[in-house]
GUTIMAR-968208 format. One record per atom (N, C-alpha, C, O): y, z, x; residue in one letter; atom name; residue number from 0. Coordinates in steps of 0.1 Angstrom, whole numbers, plus 5000, padded with zeros to 4 digits. Atoms other than C-alpha are relative to their C-alpha. Layout:
+-------+------+------+------+------+-----+
: north :   up : east : rest : atom :  nr :
+-------+------+------+------+------+-----+
:     Y :    Z :    X :    A :   CA : NUM :
...
+-------+------+------+------+------+-----+
% end
This chain:
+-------+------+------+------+------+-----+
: north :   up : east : rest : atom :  nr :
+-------+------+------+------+------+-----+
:  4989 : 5006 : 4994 :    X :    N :   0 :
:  8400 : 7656 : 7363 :    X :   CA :   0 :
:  5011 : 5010 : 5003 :    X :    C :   0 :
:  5019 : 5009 : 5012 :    X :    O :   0 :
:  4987 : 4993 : 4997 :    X :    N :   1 :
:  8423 : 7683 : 7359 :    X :   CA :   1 :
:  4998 : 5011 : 5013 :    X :    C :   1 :
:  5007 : 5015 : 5020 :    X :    O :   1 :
:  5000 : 4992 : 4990 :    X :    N :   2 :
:  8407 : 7705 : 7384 :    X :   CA :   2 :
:  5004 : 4989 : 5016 :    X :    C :   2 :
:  5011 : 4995 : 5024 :    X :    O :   2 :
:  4995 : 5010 : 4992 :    X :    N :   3 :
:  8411 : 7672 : 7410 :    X :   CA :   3 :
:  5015 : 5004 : 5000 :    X :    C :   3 :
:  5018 : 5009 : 5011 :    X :    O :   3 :
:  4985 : 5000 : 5002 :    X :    N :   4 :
:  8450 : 7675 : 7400 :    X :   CA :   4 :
:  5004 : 5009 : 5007 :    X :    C :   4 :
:  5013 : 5007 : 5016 :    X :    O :   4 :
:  4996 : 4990 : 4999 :    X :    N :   5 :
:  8451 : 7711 : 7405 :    X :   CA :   5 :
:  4998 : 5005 : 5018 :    X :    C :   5 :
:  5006 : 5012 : 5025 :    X :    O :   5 :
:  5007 : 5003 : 4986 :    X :    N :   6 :
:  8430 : 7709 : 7440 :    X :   CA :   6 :
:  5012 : 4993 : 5011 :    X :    C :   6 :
:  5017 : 4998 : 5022 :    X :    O :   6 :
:  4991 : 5006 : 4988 :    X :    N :   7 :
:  8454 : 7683 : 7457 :    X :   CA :   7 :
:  5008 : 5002 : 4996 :    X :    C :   7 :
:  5016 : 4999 : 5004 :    X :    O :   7 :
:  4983 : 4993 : 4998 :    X :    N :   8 :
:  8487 : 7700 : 7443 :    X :   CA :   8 :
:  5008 : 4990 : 4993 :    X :    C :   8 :
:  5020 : 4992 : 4992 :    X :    O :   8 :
:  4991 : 5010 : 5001 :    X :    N :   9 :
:  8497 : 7667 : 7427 :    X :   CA :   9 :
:  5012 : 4999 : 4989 :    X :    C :   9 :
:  5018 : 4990 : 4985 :    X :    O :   9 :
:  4990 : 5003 : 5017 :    X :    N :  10 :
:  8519 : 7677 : 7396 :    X :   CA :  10 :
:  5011 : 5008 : 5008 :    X :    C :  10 :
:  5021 : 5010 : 5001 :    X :    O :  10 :
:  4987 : 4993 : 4999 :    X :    N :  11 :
:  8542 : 7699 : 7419 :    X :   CA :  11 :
:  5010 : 4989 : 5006 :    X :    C :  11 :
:  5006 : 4979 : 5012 :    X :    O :  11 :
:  4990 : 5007 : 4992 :    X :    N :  12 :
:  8574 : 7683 : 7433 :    X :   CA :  12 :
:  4998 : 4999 : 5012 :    X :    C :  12 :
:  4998 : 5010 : 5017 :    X :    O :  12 :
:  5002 : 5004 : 4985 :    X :    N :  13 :
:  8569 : 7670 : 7468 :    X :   CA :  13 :
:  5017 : 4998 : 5004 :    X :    C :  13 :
:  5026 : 4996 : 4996 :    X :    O :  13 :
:  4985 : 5003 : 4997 :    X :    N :  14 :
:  8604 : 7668 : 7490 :    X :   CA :  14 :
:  4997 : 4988 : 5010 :    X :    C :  14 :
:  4988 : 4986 : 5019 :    X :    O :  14 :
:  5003 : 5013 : 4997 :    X :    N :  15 :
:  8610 : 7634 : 7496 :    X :   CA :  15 :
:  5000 : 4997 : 5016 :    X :    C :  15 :
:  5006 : 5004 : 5023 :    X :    O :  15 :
:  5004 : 5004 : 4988 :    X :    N :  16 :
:  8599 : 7617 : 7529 :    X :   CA :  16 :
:  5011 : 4990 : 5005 :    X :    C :  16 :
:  5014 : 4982 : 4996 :    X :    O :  16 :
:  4986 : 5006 : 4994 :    X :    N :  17 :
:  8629 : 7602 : 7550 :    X :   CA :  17 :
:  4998 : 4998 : 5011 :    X :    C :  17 :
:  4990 : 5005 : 5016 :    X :    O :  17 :
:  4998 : 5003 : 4987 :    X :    N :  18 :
:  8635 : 7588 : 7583 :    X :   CA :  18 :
:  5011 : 5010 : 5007 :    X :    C :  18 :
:  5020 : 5015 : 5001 :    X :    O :  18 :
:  4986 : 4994 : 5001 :    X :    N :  19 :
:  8657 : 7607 : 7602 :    X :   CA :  19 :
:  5013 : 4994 : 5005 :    X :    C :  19 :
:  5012 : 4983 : 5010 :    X :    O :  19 :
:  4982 : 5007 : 4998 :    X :    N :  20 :
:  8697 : 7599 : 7609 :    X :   CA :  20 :
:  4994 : 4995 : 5015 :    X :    C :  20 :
:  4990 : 5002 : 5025 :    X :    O :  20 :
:  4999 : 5009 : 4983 :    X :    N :  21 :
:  8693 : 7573 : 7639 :    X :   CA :  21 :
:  5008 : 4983 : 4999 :    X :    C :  21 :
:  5014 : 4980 : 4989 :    X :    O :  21 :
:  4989 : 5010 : 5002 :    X :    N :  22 :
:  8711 : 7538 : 7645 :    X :   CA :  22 :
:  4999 : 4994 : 5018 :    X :    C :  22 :
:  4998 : 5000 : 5029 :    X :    O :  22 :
:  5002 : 5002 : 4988 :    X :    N :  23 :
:  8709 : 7516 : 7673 :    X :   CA :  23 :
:  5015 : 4987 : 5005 :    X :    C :  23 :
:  5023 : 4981 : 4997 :    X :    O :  23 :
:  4985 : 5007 : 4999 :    X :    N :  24 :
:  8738 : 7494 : 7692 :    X :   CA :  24 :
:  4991 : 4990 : 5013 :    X :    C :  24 :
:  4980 : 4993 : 5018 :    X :    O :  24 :
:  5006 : 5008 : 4989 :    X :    N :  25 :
:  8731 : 7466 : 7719 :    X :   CA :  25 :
:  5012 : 5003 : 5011 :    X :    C :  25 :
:  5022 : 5004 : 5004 :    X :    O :  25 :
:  4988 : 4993 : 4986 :    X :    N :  26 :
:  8757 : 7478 : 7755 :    X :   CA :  26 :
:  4995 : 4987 : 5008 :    X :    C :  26 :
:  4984 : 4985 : 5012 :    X :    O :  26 :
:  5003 : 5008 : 4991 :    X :    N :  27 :
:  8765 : 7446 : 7775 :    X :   CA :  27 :
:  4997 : 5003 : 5017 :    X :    C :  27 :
:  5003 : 4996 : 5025 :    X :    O :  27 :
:  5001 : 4999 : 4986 :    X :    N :  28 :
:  8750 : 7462 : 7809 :    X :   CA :  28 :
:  4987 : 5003 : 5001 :    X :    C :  28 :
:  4978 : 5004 : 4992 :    X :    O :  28 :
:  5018 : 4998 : 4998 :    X :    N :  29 :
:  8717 : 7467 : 7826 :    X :   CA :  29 :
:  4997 : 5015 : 4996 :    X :    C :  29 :
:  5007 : 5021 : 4990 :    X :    O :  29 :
:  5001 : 4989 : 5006 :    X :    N :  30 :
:  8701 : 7499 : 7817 :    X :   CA :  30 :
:  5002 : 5009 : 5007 :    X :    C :  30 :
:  5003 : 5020 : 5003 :    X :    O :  30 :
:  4998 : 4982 : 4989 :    X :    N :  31 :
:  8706 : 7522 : 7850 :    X :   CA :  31 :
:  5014 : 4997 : 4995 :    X :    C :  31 :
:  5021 : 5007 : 4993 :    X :    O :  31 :
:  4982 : 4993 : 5001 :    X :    N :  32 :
:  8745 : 7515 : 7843 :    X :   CA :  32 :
:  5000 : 5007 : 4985 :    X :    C :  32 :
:  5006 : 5018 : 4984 :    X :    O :  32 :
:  5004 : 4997 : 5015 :    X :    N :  33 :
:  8735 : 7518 : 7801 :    X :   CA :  33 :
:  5002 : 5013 : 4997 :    X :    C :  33 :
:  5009 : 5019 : 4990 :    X :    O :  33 :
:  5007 : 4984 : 5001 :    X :    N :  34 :
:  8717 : 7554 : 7811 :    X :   CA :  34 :
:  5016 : 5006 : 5003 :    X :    C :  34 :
:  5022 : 5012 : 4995 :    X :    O :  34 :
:  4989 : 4990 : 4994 :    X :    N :  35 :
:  8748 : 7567 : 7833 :    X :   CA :  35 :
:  5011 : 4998 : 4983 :    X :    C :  35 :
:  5012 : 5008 : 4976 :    X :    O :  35 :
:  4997 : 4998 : 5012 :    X :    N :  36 :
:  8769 : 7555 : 7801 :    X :   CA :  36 :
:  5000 : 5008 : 4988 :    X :    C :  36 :
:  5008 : 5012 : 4979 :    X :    O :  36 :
:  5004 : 4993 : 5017 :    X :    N :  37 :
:  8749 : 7572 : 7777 :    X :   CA :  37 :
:  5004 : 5014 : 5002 :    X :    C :  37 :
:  5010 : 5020 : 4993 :    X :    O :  37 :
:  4997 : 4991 : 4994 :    X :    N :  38 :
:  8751 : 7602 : 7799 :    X :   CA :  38 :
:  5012 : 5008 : 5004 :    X :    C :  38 :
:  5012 : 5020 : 5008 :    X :    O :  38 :
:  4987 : 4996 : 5001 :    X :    N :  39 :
:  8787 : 7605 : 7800 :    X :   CA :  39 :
:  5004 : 5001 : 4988 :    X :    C :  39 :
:  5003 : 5013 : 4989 :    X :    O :  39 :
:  5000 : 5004 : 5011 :    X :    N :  40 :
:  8794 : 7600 : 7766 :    X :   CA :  40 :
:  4996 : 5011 : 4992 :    X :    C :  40 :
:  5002 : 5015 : 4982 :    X :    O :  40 :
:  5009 : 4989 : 5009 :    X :    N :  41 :
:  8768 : 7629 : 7756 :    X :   CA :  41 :
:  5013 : 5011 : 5004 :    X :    C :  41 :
:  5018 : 5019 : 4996 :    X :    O :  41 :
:  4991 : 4987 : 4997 :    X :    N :  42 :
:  8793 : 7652 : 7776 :    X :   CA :  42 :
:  5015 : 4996 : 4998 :    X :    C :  42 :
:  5023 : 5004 : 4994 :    X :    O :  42 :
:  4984 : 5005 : 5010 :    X :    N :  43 :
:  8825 : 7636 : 7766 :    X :   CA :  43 :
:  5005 : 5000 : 4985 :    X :    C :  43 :
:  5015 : 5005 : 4981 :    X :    O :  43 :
:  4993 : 5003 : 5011 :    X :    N :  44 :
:  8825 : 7624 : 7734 :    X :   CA :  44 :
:  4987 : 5015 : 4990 :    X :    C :  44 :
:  4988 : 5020 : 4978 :    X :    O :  44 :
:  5004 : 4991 : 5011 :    X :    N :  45 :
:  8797 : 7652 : 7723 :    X :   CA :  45 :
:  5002 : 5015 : 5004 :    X :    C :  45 :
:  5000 : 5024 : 4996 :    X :    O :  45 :
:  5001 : 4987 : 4988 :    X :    N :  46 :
:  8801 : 7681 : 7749 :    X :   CA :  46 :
:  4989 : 5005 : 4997 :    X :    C :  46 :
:  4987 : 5018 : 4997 :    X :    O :  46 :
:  5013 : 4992 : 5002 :    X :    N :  47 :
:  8763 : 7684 : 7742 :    X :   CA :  47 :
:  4997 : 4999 : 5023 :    X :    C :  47 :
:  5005 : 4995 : 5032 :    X :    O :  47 :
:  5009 : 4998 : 4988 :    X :    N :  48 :
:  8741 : 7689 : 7777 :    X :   CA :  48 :
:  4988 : 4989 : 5003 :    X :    C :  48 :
:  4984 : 4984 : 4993 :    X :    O :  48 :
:  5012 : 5007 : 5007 :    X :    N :  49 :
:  8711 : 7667 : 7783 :    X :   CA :  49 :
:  4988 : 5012 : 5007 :    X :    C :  49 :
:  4990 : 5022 : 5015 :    X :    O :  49 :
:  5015 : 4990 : 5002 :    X :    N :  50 :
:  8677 : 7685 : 7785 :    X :   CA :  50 :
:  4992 : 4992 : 5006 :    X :    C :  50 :
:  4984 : 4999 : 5011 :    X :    O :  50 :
:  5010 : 5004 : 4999 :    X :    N :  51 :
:  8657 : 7660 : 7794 :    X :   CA :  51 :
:  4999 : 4984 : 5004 :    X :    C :  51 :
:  5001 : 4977 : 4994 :    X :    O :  51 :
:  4996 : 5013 : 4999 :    X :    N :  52 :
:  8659 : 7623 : 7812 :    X :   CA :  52 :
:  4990 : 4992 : 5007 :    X :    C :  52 :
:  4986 : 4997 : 5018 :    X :    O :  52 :
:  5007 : 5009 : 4992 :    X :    N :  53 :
:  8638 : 7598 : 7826 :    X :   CA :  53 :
:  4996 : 4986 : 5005 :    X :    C :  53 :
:  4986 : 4980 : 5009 :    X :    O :  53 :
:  4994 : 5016 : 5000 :    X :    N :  54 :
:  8658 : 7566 : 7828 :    X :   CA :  54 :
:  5003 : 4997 : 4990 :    X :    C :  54 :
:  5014 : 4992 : 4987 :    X :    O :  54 :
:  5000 : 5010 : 5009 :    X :    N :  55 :
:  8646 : 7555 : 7797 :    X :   CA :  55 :
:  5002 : 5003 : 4986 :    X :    C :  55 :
:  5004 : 4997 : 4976 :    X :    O :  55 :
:  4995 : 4991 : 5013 :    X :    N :  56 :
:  8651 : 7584 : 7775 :    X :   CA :  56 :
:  5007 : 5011 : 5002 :    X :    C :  56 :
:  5007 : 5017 : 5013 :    X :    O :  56 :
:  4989 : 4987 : 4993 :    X :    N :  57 :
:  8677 : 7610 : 7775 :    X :   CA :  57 :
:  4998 : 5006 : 4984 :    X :    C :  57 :
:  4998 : 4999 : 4974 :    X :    O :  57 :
:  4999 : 4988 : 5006 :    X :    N :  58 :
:  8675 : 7641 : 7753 :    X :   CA :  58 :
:  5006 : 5011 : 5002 :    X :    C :  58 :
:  5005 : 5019 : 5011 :    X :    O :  58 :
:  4989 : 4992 : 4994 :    X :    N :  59 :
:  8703 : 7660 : 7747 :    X :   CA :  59 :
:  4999 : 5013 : 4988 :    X :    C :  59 :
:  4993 : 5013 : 4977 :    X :    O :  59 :
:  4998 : 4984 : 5009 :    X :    N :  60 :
:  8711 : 7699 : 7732 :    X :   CA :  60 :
:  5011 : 4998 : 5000 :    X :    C :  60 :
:  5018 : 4991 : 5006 :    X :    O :  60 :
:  4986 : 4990 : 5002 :    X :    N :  61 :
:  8739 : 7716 : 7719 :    X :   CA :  61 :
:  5001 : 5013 : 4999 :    X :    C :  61 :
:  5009 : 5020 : 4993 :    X :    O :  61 :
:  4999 : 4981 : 4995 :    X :    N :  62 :
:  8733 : 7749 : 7731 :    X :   CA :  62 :
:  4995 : 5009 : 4986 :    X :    C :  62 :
:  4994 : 5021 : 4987 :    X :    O :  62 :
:  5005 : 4990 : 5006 :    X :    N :  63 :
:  8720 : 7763 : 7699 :    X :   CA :  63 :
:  4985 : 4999 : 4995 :    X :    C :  63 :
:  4978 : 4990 : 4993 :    X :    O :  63 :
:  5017 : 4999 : 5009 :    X :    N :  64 :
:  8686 : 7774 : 7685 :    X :   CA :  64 :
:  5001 : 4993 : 4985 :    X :    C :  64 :
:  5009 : 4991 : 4977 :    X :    O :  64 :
:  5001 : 5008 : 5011 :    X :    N :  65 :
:  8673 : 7757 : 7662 :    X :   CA :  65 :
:  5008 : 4988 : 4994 :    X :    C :  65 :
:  5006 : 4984 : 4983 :    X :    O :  65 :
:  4991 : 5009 : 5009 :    X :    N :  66 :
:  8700 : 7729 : 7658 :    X :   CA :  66 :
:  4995 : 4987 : 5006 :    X :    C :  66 :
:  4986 : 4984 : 5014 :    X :    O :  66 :
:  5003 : 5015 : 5000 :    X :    N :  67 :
:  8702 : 7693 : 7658 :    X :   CA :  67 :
:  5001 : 4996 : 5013 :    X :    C :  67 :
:  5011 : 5000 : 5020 :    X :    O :  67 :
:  4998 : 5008 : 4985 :    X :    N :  68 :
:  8692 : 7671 : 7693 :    X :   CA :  68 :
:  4994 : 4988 : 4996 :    X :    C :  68 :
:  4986 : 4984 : 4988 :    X :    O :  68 :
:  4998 : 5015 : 5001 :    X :    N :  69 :
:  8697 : 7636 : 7700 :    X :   CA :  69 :
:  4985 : 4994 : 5014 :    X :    C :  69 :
:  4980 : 4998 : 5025 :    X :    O :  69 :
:  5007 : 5005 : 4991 :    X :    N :  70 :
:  8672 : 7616 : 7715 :    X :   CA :  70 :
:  5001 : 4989 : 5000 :    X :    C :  70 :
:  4998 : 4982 : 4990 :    X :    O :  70 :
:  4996 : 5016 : 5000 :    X :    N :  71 :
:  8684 : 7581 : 7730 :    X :   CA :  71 :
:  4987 : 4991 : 5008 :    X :    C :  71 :
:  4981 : 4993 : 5019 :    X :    O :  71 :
:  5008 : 5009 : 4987 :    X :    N :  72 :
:  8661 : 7555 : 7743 :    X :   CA :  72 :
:  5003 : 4985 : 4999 :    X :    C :  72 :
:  5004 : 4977 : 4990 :    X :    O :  72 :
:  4993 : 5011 : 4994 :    X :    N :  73 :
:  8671 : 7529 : 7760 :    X :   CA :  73 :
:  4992 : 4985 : 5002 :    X :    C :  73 :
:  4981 : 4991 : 5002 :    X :    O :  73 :
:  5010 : 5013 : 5002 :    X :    N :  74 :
:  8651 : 7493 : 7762 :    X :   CA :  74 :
:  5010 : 4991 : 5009 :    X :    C :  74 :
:  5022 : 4992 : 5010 :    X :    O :  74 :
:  4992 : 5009 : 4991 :    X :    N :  75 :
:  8661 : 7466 : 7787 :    X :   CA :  75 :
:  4997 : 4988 : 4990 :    X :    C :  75 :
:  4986 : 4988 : 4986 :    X :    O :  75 :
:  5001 : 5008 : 5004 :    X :    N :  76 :
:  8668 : 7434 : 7769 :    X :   CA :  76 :
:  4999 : 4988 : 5010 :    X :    C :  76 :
:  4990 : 4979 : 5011 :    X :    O :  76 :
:  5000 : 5008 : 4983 :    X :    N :  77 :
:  8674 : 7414 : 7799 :    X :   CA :  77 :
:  5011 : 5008 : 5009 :    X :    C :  77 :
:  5017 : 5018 : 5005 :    X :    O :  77 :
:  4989 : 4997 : 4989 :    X :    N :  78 :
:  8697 : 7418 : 7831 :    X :   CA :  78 :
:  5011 : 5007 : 4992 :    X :    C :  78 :
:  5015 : 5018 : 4996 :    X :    O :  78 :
:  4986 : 5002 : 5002 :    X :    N :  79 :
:  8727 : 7418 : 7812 :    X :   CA :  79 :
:  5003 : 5010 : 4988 :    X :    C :  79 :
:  5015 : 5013 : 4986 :    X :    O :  79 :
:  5001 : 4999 : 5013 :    X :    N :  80 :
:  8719 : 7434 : 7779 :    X :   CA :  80 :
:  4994 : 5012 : 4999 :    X :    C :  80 :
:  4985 : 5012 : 5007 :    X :    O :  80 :
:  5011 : 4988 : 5002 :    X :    N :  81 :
:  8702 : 7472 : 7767 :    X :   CA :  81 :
:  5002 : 5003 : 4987 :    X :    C :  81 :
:  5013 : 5004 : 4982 :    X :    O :  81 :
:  5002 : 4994 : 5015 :    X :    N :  82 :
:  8693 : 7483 : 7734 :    X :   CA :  82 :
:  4999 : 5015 : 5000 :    X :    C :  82 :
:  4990 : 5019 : 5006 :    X :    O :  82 :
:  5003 : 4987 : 4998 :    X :    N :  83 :
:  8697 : 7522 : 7729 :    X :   CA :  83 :
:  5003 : 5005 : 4985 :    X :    C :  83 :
:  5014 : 5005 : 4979 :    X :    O :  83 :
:  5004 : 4991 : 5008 :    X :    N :  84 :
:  8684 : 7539 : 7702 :    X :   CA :  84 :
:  5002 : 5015 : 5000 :    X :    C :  84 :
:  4997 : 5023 : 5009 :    X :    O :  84 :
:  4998 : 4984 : 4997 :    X :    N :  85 :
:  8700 : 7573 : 7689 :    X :   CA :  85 :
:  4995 : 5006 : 4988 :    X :    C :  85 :
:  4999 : 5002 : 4977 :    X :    O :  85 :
:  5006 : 4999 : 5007 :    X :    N :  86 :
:  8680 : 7591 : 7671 :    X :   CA :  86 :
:  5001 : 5019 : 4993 :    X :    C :  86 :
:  4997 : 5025 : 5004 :    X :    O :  86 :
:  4994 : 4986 : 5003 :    X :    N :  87 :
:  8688 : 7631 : 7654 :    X :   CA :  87 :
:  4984 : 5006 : 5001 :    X :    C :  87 :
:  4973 : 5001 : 4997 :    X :    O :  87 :
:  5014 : 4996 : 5001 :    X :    N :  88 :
:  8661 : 7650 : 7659 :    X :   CA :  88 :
:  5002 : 5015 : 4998 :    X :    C :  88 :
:  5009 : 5020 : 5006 :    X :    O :  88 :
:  5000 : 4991 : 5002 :    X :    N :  89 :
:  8656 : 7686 : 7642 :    X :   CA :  89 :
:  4987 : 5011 : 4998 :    X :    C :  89 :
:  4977 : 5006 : 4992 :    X :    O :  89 :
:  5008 : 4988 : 5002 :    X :    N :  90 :
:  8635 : 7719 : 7641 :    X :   CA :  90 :
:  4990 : 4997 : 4991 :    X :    C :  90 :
:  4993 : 4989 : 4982 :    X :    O :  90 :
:  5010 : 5003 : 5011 :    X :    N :  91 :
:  8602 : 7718 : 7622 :    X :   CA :  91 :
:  5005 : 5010 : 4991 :    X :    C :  91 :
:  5009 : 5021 : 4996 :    X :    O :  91 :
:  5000 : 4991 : 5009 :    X :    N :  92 :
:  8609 : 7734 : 7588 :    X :   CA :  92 :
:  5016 : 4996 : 4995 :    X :    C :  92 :
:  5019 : 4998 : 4983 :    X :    O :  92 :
:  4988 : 5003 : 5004 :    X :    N :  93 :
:  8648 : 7723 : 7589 :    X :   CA :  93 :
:  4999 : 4992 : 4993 :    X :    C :  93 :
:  4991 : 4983 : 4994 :    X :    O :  93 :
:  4996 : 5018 : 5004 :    X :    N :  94 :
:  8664 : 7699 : 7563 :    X :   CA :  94 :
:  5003 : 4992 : 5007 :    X :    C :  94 :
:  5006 : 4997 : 5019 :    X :    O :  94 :
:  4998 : 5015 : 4997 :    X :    N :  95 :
:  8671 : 7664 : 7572 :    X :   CA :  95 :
:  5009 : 4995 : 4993 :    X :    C :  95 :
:  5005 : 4991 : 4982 :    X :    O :  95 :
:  4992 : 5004 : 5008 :    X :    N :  96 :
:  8700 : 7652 : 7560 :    X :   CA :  96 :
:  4999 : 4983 : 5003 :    X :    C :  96 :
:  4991 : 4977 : 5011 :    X :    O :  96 :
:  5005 : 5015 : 4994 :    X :    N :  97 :
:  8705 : 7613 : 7559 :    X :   CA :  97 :
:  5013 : 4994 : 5006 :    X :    C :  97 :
:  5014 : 4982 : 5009 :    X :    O :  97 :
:  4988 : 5006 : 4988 :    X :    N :  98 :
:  8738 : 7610 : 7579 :    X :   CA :  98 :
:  4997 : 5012 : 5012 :    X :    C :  98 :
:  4990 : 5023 : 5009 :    X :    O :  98 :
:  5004 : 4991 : 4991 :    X :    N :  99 :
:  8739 : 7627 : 7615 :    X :   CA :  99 :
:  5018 : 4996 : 5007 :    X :    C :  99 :
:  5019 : 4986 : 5014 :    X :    O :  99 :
:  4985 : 5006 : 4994 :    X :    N : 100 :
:  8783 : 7625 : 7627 :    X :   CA : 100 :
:  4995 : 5000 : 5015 :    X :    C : 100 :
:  4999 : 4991 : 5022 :    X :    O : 100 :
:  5000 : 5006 : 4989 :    X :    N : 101 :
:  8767 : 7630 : 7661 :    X :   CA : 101 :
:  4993 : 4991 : 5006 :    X :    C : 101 :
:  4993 : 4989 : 5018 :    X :    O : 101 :
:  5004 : 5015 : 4994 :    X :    N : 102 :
:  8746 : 7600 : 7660 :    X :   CA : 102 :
:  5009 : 4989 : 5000 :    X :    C : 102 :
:  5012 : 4980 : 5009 :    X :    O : 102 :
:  4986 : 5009 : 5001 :    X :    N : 103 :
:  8775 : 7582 : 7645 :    X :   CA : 103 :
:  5008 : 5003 : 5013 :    X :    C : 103 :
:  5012 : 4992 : 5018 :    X :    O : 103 :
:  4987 : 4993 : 4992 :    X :    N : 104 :
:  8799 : 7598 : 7670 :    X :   CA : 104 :
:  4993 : 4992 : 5018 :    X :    C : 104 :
:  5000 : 4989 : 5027 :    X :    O : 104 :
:  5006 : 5005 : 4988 :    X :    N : 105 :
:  8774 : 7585 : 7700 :    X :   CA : 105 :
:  4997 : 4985 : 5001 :    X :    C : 105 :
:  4998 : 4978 : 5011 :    X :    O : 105 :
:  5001 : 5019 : 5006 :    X :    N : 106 :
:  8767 : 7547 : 7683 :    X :   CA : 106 :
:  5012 : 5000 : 5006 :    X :    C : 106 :
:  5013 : 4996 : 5017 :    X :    O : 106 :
:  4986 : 5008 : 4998 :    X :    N : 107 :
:  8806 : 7543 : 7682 :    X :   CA : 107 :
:  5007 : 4998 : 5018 :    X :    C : 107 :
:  5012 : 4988 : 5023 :    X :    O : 107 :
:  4999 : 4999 : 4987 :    X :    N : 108 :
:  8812 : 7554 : 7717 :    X :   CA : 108 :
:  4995 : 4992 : 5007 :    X :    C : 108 :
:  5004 : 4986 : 5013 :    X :    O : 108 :
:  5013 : 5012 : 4993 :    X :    N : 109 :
:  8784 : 7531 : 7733 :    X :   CA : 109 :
:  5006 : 4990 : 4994 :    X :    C : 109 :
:  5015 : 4984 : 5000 :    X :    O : 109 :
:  4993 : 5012 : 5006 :    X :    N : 110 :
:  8793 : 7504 : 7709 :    X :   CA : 110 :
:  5014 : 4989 : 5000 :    X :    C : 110 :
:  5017 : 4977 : 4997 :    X :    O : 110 :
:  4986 : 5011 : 4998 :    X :    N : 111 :
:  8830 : 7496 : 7720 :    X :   CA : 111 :
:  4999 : 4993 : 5017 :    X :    C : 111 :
:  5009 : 4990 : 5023 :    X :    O : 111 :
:  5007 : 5007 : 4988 :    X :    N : 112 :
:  8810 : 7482 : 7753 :    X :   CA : 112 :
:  5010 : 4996 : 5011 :    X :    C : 112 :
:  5011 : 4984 : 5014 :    X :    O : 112 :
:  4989 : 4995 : 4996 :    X :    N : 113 :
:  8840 : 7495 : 7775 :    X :   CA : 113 :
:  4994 : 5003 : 5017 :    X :    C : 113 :
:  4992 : 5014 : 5022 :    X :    O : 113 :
:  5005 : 4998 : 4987 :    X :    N : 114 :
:  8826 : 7487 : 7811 :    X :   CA : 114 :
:  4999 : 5016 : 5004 :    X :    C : 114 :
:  5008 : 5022 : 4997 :    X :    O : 114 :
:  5006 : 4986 : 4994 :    X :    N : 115 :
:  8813 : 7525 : 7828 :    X :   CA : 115 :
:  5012 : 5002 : 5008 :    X :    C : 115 :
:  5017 : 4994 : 5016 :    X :    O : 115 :
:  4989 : 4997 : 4989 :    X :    N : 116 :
:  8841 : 7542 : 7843 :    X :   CA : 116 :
:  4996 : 5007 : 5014 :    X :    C : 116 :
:  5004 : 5009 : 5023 :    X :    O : 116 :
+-------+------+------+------+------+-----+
% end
C-alpha cells in the first residue's frame, strides 16, 4: 500500500483548487448596446485595452506580461436584458487569489445600468 501512496504523491500537500475571481451582473439593454458598454468601461473605468472581441466575448489586457486579463461574456436574456460575466483570468503557473478589484471595479461599473453614453 505504501508504495501506491508513494507512486500517486498523495501524502504531500496539494494547493487547493479554486475558481477564479469572476461575478456576473444582469445590464438592462440588448447585448450589441451591453458589448459597446462593456467596451467603454474596460477603457474608462480600467484603462485596460481589449485583445480580443467577437460580440459575445471581449478579452481585455493591461499591457503587462504575464498579468491578470478579464474575460467578459455576454448572454442575451431577451431584447431588453444581458447577462455579462467577468471573469480574471491569469498566466499558467501564477497564484490565484480569490478577489480580483478589477473584476469588482468592472461588475460595479456595468451594474449601475446607466443608459450607454
Amino acid at each position: 500500500m505504501s508504495f501506491i501512496l508513494r507512486w500517486l504523491d498523495l501524502r504531500r500537500q496539494r494547493r487547493p483548487v479554486g475558481l477564479r475571481p469572476h461575478g456576473e451582473v444582469t445590464v438592462s439593454a440588448g447585448c450589441e448596446d451591453t458589448a459597446t458598454r462593456v467596451r467603454r468601461a474596460v477603457a474608462d473605468v480600467l484603462g485596460a485595452h481589449v485583445t480580443s472581441d467577437d460580440g459575445h466575448t471581449i478579452e481585455v489586457a493591461f499591457g503587462l506580461v504575464r498579468s491578470e486579463r478579464l474575460r467578459c461574456t455576454l448572454n442575451s436574456i431577451d431584447e431588453r436584458q444581458t447577462q455579462v460575466r467577468v471573469e480574471a483570468v491569469y498566466a499558467p503557473g501564477s497564484p490565484v487569489p480569490e478577489r480580483s478589484l478589477p473584476v469588482d471595479a468592472l461588475l460595479t461599473a456595468l451594474g449601475n445600468n446607466e443608459p450607454a453614453i
